[in-house]
TORTORNU-594785 format. One record per residue: residue number from 1; residue in one letter; x, z, y of N, C-alpha, C, O in turn. Coordinates in Angstrom, 1 decimal. Each point is the difference from the previous one (the first is absolute). Last residue first. Layout:
% TORTORNU-594785
NODE   num   residu      nc1      nc3      nc2     cac1     cac3     cac2      cc1      cc3      cc2      oc1      oc3      oc2
NODE   NUM        A        X        Z        Y        X        Z        Y        X        Z        Y        X        Z        Y
...
% end
This chain:
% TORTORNU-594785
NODE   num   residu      nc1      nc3      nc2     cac1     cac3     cac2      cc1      cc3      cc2      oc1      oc3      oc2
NODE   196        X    -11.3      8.4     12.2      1.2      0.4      0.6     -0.8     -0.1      1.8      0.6      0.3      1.0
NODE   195        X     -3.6     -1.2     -4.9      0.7      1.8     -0.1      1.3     -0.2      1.2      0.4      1.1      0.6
NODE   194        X     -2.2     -5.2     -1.6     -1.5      0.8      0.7      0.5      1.6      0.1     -0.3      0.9      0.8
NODE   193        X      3.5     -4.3     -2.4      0.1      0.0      0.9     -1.5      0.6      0.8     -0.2      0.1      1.2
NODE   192        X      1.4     -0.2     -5.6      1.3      0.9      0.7     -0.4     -0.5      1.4      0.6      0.7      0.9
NODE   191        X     -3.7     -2.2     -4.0     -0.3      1.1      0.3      1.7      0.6      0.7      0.0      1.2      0.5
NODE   190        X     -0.4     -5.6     -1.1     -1.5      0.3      1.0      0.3      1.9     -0.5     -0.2      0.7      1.0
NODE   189        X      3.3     -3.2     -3.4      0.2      0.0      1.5     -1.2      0.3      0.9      0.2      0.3      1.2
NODE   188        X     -1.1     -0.6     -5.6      1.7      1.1      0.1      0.2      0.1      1.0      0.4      1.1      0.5
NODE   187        X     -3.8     -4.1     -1.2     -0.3      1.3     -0.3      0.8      0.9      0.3     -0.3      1.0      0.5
NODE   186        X      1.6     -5.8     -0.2     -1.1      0.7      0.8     -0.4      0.9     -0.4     -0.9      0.0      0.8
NODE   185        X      4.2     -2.2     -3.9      0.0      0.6      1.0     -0.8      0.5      1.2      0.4      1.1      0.4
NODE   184        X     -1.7     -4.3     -3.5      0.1      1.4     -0.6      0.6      0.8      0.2     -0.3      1.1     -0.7
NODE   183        X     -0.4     -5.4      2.8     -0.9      0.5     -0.1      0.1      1.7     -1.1     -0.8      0.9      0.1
NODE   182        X      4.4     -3.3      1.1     -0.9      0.3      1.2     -1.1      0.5     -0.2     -0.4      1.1      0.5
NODE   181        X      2.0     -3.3     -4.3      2.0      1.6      0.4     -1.4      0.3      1.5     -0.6      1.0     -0.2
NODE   180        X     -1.1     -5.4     -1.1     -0.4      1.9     -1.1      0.9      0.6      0.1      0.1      0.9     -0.9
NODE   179        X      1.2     -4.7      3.5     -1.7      0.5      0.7      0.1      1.4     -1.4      0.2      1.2      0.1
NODE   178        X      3.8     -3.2     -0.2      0.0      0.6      0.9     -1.6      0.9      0.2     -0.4      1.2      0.3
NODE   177        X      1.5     -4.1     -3.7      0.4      0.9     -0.2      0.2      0.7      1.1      0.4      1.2     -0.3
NODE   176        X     -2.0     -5.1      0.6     -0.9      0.3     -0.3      0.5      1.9     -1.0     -0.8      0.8     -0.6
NODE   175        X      3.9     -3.9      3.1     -1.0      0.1      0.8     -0.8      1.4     -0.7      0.0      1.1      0.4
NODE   174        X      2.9     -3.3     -3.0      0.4      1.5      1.0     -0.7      0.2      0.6     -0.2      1.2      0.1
NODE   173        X     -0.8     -5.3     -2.6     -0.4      1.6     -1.0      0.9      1.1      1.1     -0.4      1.2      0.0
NODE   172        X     -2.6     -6.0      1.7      1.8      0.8     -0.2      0.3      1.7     -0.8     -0.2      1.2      0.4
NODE   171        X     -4.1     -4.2      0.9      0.8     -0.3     -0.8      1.3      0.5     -0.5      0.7      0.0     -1.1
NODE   170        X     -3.6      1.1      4.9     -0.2      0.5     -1.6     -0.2     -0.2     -0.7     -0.7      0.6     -0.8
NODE   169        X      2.3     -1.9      5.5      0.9      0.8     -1.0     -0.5      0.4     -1.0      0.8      0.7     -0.7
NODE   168        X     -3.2     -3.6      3.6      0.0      1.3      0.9      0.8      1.1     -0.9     -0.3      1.2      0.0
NODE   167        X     -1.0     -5.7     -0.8     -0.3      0.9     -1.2      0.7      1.3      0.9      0.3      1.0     -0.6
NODE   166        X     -2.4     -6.5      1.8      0.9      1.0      0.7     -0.2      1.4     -1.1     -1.1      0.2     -0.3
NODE   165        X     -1.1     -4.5      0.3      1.0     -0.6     -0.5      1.1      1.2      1.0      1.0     -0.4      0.7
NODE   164        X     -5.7      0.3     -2.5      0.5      0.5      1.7      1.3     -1.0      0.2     -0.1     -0.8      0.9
NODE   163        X     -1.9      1.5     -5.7     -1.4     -0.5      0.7      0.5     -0.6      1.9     -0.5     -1.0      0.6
NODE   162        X      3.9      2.1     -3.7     -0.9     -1.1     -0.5     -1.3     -0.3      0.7     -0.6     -1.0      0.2
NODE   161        X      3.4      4.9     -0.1      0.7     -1.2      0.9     -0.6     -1.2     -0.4      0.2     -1.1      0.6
NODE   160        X     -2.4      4.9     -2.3      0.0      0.2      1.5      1.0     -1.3      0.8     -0.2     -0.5      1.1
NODE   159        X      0.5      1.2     -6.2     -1.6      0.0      1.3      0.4     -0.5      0.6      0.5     -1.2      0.1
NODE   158        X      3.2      2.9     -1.4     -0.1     -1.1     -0.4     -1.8     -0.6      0.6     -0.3     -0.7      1.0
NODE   157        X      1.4      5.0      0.1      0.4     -0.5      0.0      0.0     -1.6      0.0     -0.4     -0.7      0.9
NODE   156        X     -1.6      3.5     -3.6     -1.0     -0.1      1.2      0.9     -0.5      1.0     -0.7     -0.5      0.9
NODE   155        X      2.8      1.4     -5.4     -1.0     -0.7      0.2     -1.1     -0.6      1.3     -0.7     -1.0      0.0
NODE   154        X      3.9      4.6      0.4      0.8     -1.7     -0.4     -0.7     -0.5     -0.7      0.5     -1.1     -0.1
NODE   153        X     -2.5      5.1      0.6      0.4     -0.3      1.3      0.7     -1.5      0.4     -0.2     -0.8      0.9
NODE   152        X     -1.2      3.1     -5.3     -0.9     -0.8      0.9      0.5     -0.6      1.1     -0.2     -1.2      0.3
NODE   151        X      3.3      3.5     -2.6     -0.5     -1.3     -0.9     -1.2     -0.3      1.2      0.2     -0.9      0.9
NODE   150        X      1.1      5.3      0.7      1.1     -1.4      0.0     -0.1     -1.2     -0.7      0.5     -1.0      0.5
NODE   149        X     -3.9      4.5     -2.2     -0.2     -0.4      1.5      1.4     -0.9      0.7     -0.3     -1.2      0.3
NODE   148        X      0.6      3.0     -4.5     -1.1     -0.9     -0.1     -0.2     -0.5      1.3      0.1     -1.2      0.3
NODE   147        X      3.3      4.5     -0.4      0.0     -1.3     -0.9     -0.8     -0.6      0.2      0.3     -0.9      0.7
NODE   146        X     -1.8      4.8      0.4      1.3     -0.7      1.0      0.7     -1.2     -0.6      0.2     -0.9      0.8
NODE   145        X     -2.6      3.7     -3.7     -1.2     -0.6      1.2      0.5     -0.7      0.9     -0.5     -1.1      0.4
NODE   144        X      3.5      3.4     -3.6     -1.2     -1.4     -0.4     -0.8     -0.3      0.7     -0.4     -1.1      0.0
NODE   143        X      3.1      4.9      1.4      0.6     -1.4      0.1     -0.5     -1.0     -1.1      0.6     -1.1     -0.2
NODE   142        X     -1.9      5.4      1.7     -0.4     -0.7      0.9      0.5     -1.6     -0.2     -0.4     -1.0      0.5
NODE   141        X      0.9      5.8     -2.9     -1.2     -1.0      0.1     -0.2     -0.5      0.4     -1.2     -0.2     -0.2
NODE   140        X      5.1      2.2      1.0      0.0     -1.1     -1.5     -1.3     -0.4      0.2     -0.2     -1.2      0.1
NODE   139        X      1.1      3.6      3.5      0.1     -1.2      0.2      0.2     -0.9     -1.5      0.0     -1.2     -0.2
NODE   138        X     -3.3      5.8      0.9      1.3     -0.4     -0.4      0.5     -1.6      0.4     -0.8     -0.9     -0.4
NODE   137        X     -2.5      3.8      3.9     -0.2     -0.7     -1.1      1.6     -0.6     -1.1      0.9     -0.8      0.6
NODE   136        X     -1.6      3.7      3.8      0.1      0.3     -1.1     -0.5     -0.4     -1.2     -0.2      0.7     -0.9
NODE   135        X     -0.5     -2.5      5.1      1.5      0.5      0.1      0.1      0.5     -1.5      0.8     -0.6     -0.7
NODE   134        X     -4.7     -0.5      2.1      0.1     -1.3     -0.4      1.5      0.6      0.1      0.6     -0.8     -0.6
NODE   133        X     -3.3      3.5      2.0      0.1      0.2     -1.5      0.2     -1.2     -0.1     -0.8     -0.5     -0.7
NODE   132        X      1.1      1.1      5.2      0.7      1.3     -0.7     -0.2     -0.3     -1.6      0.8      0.5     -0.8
NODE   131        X     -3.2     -3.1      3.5      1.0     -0.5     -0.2      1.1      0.8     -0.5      0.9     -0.5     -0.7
NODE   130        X     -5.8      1.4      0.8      0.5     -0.8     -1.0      1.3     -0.6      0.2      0.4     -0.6     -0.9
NODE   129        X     -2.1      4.1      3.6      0.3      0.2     -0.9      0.7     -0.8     -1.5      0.7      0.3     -0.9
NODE   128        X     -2.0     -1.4      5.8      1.3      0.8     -0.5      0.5      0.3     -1.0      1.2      0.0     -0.3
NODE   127        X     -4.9     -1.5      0.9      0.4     -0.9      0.5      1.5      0.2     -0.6      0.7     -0.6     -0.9
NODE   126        X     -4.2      3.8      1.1      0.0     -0.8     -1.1      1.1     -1.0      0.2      0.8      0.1     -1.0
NODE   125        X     -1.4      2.6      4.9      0.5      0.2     -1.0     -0.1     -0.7     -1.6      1.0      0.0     -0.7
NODE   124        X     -3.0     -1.9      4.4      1.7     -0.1      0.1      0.3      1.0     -1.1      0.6     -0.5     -1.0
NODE   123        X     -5.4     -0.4      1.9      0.7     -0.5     -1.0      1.7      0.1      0.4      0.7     -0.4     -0.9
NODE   122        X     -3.5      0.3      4.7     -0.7      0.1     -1.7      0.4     -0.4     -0.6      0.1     -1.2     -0.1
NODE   121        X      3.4      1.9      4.9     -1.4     -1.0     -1.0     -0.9      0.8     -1.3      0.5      0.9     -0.7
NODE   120        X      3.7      0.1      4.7     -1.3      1.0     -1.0     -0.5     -0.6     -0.2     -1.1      0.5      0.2
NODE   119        X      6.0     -2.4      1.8     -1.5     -0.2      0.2     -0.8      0.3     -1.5     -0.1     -0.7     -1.0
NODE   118        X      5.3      2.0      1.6     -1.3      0.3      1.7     -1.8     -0.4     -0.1     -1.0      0.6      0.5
NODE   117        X      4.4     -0.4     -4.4      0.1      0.9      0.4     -0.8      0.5      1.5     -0.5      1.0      0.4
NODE   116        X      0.2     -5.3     -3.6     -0.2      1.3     -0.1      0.1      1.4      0.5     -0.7      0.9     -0.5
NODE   115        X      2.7     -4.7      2.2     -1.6     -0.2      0.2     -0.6      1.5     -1.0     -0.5      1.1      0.4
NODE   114        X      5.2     -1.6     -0.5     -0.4      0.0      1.7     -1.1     -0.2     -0.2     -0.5      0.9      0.7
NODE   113        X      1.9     -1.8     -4.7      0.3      1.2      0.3     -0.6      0.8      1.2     -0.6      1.1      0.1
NODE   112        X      0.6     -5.8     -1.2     -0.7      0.2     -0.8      0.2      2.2      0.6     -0.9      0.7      0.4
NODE   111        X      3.7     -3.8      1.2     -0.9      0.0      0.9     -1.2      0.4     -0.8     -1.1      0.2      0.7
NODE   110        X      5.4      0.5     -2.7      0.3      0.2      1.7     -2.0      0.2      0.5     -0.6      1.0      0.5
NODE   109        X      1.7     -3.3     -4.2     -0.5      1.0     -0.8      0.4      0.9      1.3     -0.7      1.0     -0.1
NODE   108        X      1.5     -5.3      0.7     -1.8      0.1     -0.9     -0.2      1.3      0.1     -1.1      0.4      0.5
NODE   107        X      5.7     -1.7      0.2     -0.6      0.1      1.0     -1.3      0.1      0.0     -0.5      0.6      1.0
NODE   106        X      3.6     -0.2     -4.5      0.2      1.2      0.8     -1.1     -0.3      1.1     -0.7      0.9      0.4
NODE   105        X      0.4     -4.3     -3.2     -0.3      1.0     -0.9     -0.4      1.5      1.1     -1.0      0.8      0.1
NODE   104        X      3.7     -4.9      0.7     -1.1     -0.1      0.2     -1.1      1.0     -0.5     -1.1     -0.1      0.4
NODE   103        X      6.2      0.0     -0.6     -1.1      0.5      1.5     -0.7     -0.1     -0.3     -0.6      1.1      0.1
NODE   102        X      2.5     -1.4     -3.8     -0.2      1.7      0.2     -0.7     -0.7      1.6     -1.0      0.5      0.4
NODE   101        X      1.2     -4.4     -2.8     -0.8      0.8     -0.4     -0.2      2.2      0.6     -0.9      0.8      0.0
NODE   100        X      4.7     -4.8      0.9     -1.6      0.0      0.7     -0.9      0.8     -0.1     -0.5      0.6      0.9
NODE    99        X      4.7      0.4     -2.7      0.2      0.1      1.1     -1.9     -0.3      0.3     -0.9      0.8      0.2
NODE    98        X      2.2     -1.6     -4.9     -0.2      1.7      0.7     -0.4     -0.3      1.8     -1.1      0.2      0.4
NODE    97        X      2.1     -4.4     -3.1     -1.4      1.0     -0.2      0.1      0.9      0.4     -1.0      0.3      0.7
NODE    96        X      4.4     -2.8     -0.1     -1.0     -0.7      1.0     -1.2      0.0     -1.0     -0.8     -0.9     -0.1
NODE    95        X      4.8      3.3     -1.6     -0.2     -0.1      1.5     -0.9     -0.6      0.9     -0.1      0.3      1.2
NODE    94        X      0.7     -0.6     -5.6     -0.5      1.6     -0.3      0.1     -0.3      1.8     -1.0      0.1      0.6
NODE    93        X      2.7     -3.7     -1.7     -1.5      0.0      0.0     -0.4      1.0      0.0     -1.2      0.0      0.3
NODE    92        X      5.5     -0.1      0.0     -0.2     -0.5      1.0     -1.8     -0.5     -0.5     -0.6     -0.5      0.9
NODE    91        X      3.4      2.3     -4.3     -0.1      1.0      1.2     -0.6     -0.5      1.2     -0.7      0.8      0.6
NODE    90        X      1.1     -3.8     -4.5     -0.9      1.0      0.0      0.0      1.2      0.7     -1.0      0.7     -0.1
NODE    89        X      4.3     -4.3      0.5     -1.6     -0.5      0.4     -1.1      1.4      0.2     -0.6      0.4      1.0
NODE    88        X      5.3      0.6     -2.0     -0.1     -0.3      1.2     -1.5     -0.6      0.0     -0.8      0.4      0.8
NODE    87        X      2.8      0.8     -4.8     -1.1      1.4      0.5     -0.2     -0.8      1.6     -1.0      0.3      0.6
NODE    86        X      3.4     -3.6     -4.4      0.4      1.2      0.2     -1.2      0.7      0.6     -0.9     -0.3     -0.6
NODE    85        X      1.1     -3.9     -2.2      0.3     -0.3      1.5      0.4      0.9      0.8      0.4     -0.4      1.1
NODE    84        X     -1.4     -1.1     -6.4      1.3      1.2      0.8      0.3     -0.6      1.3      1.0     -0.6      0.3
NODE    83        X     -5.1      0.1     -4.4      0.4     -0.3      1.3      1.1      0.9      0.3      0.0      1.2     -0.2
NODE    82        X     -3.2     -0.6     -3.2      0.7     -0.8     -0.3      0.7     -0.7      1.2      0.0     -1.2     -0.2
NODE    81        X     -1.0      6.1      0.4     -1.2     -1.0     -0.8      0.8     -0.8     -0.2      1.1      0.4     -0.1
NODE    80        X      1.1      1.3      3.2     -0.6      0.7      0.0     -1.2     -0.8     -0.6     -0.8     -0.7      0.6
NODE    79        X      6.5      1.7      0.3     -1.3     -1.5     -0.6     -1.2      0.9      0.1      0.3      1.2     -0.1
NODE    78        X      4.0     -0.9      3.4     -0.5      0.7     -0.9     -1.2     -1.0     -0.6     -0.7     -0.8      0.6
NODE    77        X      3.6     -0.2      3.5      0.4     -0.6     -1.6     -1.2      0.6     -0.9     -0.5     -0.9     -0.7
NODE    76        X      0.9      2.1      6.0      0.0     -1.5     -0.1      0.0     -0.3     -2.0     -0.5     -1.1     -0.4
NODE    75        X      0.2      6.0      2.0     -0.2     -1.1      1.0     -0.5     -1.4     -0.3     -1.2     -0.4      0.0
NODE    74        X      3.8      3.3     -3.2     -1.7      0.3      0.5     -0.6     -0.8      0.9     -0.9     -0.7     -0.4
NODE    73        X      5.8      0.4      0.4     -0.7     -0.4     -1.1     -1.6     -0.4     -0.3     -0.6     -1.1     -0.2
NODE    72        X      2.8      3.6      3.6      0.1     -1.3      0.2     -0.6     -1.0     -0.8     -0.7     -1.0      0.2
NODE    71        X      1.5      5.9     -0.8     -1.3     -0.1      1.2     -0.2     -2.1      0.3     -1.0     -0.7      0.3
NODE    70        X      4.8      2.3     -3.5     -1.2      0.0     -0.4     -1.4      0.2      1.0     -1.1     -0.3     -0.3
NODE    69        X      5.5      0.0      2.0     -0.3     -1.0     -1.1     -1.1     -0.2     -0.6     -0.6     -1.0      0.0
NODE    68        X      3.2      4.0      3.0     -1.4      0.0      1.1     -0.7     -1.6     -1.5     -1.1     -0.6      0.2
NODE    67        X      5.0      5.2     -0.9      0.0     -1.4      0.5     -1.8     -0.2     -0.1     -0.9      0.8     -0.4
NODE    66        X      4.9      3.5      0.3     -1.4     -0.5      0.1      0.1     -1.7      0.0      1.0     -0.6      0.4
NODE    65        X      2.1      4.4     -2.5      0.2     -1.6      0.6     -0.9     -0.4      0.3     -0.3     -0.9     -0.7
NODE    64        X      0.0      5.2     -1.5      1.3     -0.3      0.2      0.2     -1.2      0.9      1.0      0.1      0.7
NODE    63        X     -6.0      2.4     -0.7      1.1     -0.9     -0.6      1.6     -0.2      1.2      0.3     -0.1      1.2
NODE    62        X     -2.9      5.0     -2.5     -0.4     -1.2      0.4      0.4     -0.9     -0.4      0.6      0.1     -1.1
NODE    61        X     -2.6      2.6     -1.7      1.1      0.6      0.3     -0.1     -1.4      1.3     -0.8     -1.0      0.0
NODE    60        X     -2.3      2.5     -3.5     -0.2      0.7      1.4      0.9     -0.5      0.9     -0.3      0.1      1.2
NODE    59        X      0.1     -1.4     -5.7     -1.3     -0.6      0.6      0.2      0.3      1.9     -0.3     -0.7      1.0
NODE    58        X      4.7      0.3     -4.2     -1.1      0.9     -0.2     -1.5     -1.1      1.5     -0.1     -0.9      0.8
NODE    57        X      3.8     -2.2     -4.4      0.3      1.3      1.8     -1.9      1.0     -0.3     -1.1     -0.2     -0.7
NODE    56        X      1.6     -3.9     -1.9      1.4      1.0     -0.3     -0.1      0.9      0.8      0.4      1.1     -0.3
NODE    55        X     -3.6     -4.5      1.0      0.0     -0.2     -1.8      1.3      1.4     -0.2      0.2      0.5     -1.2
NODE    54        X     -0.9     -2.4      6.2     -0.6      1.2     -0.9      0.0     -0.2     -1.5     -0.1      1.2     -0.3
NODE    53        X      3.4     -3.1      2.1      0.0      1.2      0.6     -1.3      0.9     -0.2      0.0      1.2     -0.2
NODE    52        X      0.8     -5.4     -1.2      1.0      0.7     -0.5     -0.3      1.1      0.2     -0.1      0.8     -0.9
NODE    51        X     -2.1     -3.9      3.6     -1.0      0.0     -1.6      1.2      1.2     -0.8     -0.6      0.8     -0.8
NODE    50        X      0.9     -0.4      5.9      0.3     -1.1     -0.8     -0.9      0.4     -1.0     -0.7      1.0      0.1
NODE    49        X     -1.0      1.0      4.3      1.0      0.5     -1.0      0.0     -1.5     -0.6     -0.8     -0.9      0.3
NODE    48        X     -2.1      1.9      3.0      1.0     -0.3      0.4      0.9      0.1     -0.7      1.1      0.0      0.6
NODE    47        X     -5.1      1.3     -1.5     -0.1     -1.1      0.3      1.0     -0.5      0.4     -0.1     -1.2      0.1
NODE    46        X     -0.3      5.2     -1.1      0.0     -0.5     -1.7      0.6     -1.6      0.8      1.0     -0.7     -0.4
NODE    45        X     -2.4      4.3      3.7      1.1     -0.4     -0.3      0.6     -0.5     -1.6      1.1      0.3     -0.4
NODE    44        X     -5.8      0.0      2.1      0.8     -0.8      1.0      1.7      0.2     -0.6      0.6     -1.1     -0.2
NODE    43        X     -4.0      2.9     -2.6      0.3     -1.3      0.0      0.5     -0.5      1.3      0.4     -1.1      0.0
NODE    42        X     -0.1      5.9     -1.1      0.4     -0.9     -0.9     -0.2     -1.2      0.1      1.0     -0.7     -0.3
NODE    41        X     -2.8      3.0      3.8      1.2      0.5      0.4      0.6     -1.4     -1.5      0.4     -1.1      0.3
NODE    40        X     -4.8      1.9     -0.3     -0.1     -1.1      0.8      1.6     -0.1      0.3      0.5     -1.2      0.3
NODE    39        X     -2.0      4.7     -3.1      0.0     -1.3     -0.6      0.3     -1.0      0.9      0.7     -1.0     -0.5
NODE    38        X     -1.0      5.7      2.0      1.1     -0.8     -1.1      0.2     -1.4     -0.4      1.0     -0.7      0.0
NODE    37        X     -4.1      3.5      3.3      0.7     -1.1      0.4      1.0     -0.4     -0.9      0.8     -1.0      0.3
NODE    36        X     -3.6      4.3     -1.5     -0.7     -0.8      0.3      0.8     -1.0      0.2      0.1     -0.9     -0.8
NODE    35        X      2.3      5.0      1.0     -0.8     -0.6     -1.6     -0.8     -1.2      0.1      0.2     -0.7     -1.0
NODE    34        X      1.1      2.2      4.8      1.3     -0.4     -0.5     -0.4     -0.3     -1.6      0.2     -1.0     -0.7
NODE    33        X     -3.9      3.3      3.5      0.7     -1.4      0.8      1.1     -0.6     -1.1     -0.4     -1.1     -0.4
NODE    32        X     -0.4      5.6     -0.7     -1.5     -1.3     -0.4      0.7     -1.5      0.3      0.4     -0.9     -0.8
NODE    31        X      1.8      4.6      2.4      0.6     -0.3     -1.2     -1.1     -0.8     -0.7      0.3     -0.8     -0.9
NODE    30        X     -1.1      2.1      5.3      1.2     -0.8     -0.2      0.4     -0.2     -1.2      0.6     -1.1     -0.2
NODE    29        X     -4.0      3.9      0.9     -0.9     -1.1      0.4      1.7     -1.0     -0.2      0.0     -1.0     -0.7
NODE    28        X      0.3      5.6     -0.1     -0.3     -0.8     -1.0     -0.9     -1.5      0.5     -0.7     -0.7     -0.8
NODE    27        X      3.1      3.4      3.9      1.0     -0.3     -0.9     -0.2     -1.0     -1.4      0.7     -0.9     -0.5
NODE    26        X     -3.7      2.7      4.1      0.3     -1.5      0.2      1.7     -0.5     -0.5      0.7     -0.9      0.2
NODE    25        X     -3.5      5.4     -1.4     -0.9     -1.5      0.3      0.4     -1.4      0.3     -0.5     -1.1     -0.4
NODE    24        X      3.6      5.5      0.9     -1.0     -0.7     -2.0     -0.8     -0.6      0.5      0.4     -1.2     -0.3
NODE    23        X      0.8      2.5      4.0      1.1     -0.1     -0.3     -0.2     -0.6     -1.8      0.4     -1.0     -0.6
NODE    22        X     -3.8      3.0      3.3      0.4     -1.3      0.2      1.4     -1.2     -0.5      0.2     -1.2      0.1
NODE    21        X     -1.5      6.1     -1.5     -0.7     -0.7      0.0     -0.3     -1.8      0.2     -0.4     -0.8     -0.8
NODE    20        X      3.4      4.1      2.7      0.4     -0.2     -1.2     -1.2     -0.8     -1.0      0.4     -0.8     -0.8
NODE    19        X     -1.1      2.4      5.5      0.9     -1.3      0.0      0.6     -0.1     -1.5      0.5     -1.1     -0.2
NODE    18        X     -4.3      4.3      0.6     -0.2     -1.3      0.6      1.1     -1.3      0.1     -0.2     -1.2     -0.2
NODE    17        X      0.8      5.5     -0.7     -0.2     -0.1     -1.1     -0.4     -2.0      0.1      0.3     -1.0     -0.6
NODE    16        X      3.7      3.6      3.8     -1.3      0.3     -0.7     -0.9     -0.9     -1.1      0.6     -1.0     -0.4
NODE    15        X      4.7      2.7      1.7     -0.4     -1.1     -0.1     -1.9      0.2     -0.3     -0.4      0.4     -1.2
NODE    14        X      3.9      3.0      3.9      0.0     -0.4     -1.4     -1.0     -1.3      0.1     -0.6     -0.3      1.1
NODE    13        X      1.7      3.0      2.5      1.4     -0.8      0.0     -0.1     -0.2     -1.5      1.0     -0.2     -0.6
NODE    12        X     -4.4      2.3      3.2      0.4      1.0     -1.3      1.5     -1.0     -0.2      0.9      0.6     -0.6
NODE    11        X     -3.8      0.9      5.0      0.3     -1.3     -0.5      1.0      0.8     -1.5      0.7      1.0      0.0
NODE    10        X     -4.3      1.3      3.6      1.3     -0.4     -0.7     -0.3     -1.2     -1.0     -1.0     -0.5     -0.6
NODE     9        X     -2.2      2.5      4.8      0.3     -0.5     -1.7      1.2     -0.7     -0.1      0.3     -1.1      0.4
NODE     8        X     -1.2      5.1      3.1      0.1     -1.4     -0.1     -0.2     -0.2     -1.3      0.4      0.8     -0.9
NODE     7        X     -3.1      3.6      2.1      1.6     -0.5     -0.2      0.1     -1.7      0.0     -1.0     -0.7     -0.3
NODE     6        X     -2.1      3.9      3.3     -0.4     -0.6     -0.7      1.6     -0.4     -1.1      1.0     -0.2      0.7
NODE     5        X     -3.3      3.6      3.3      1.1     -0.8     -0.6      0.1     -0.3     -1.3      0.2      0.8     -0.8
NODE     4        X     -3.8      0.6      4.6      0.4      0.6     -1.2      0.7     -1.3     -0.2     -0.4     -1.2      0.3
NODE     3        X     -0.5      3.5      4.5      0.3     -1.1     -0.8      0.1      0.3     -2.1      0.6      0.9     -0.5
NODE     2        X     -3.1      2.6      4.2      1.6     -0.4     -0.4     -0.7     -1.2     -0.8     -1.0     -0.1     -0.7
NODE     1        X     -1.1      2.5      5.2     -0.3     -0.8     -1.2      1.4     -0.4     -0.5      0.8     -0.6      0.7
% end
């Protein structure tokens, strides 16, 4: 019995189709990236430019003399409405609404996920389903209702400390901008976390 000999597969020491392929895929996924990241590239380094420097100097170019003046400015001086107390309050409340609201939100929607996924009730998919279409409701439609409902809330609030003489924060408009960012977060988070 003769062996039939088979030839090795050569190697062509040329580039195949698959790596040039790839090779344009994530040439043009980089030049996306850099187009995209333009803008964010112009105002960080605008921000460290003098008022001279950009009103005269190209947009791209870097700054001649960075200085940290205008981040300072912003900070503490800038007027915003008729007030020039600067962005430090208003960053620091964007802060003590995001932070509570993503855990409390991430954690609802942790355990809202976990039940739909293990426990088969009547109805889970409906269940499911209404929180998946509560995701794609536009948020512009949402913000007269969301309005109205924070007015109640500091109304019920005030109530609530009148009848209790305790308002469990729904008096406090962050508070109450925390509970609807939560509540309209649980959908977004109930379904990433029933799929993950």
């Amino acid at each position: 019995m003769s062996a039939i000999a088979t030839p090795a597969r050569q190697s062509t020491g040329g580039i195949s189709a698959r790596t040039v392929n790839r090779i344009v895929i994530y040439g043009l996924l980089a030049l996306f990236a850099l187009f995209y990241l333009m803008p964010l590239f112009v105002m960080l380094v605008t921000s460290f430019k003098t008022m001279d420097e950009i009103q005269n100097g190209n947009m791209l170019a870097l700054p001649q003399a960075p200085t940290f003046a205008p981040w300072i400015r912003a900070w503490s001086e800038v007027c915003s409405g008729l007030t020039c107390v600067g962005m430090k309050g208003y960053f620091w409340n964007s802060i003590k609404m995001v932070v509570p609201a993503v855990i409390i939100s991430t954690l609802l929607g942790a355990l809202n996920g976990y039940v739909l996924t293990k426990w088969r009730f009547r109805g889970a998919t409906l269940v499911f389903g209404l929180m998946l279409f509560a995701c794609f409701i536009p948020f512009q439609s949402v913000l007269l209702p969301m309005a109205t409902i924070l007015g109640s809330l500091g109304r019920f609030g005030v109530k609530l400390q009148n009848v209790t003489g305790l308002t469990f924060g729904f008096g406090n408009p962050t508070v109450n901008l925390v509970f609807v960012h939560v509540v309209y977060g649980i959908g977004f988070t109930t379904l990433f976390f029933r799929n993950y």
